[in-house]
N, C-alpha and C positions, 0 to 999 in steps of 0.2 A: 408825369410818370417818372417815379425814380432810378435811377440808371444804379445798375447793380455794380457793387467795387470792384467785380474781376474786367468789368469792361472800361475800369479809370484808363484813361492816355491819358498820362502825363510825362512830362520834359521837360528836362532842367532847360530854361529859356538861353539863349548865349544874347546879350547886350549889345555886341560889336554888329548883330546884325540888326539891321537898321529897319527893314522892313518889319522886321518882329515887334522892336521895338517903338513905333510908330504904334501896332494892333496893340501894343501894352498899356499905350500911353492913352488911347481910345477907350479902353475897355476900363482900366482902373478909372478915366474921369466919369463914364457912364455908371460906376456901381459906388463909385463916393458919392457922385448927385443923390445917389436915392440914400444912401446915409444922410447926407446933411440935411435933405428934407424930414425923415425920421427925427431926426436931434435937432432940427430948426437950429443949425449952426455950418455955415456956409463958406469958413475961413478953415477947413478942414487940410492941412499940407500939402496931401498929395492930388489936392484940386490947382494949390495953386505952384506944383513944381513945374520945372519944364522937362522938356524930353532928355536936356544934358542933364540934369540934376537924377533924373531918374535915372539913366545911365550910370549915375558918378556916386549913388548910392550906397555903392557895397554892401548890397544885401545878395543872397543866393535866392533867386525866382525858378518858381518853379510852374508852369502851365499845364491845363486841364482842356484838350482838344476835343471837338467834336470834329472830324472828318479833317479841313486845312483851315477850320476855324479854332482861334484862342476863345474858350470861350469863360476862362476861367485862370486866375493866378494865386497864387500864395509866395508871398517870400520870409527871409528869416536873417538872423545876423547869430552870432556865438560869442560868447564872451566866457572863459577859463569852461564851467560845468554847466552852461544855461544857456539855453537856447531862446532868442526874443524872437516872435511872429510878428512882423511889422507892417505886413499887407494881406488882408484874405477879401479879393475882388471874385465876382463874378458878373457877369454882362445881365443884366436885368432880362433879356432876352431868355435867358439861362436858369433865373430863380426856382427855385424847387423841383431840382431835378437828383438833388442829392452831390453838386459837383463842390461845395465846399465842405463837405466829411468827406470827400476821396481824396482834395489836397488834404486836410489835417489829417488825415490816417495815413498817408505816402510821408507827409514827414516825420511823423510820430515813430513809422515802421522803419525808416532810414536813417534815423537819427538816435537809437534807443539807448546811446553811451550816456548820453546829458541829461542829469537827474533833474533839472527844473526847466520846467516849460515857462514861457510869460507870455501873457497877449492883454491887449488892449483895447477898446471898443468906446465910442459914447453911448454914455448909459443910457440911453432913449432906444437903442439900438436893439431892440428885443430878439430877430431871427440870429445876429450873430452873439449875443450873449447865452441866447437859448443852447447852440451850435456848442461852445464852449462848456457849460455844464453838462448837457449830456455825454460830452467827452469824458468828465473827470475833473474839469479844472474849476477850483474854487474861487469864489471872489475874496478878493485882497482888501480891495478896497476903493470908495469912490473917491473922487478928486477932483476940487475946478481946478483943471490946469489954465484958465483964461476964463475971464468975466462972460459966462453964461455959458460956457462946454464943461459939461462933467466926465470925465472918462472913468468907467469902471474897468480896472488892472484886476487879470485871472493869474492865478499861478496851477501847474499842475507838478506836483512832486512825485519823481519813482523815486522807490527805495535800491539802494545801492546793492547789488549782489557780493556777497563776502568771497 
């Protein structure tokens, strides 16, 4: 059943708290595992960071609540006019409920200065490439960034208001 967008909870996640981050560091290993089985590629980052590294990442996380469960995260980094997407987890528990279009729409909608979107995926990755075109964003281009991972890079571009 898909959970309708006026009923997204979402929360900018605060890192300093530890319990939080603990349920972050759980849930993102739980939904790379079923990535890396998709792309049969198992050396995925953010499988093998630790919880300080993910702490110490400097990205802005943003979580997707069900009741005082995480059950869903997105985070993002900025650099001058472009916004990069560098995590969209959700807990396998979670899948198809609609909770990674309510994180990409909550950032999309709170972020609308920054004319270039970027995101990333392994291209074996079909539910989150799918996710990303139907948003708008087009493929760039694929890439082995390492002997047998190909990642396909989206861009999505707004047009600047004069």
């Amino acid at each position: 059943m898909k959970i309708p967008k006026d009923d997204c909870m979402i929360k900018k996640l605060n890192l300093h708290n530890l319990n939080l981050v603990k349920e972050l560091f759980e849930l993102q290993r739980a939904s790379y595992l079923v990535e890396a089985k998709l792309i049969n590629f198992f050396e995925i980052p953010p499988l093998k960071e630790s919880m300080e590294e993910l702490m110490e990442s400097g990205e802005t996380f943003f979580g997707y609540f069900e009741g005082d469960e995480l059950a869903g995260a997105i985070s993002y980094t900025i650099d001058g006019t472009e916004l990069a997407i560098c995590r969209m987890v959700v807990h396998p528990n979670h899948f198809r409920k609609g909770i990674a279009q309510c994180l990409l729409a909550e950032v999309e909608k709170n972020n609308q200065q920054f004319t270039v979107l970027k995101v990333s995926t392994g291209k074996e990755n079909s539910p989150a490439k799918n996710l990303y075109l139907k948003n708008g964003y087009k493929l760039v281009r694929d890439l082995e960034v390492v002997p047998g991972l190909v990642i396909s890079n989206f861009e999505k571009r707004r047009v600047e208001e004069r």
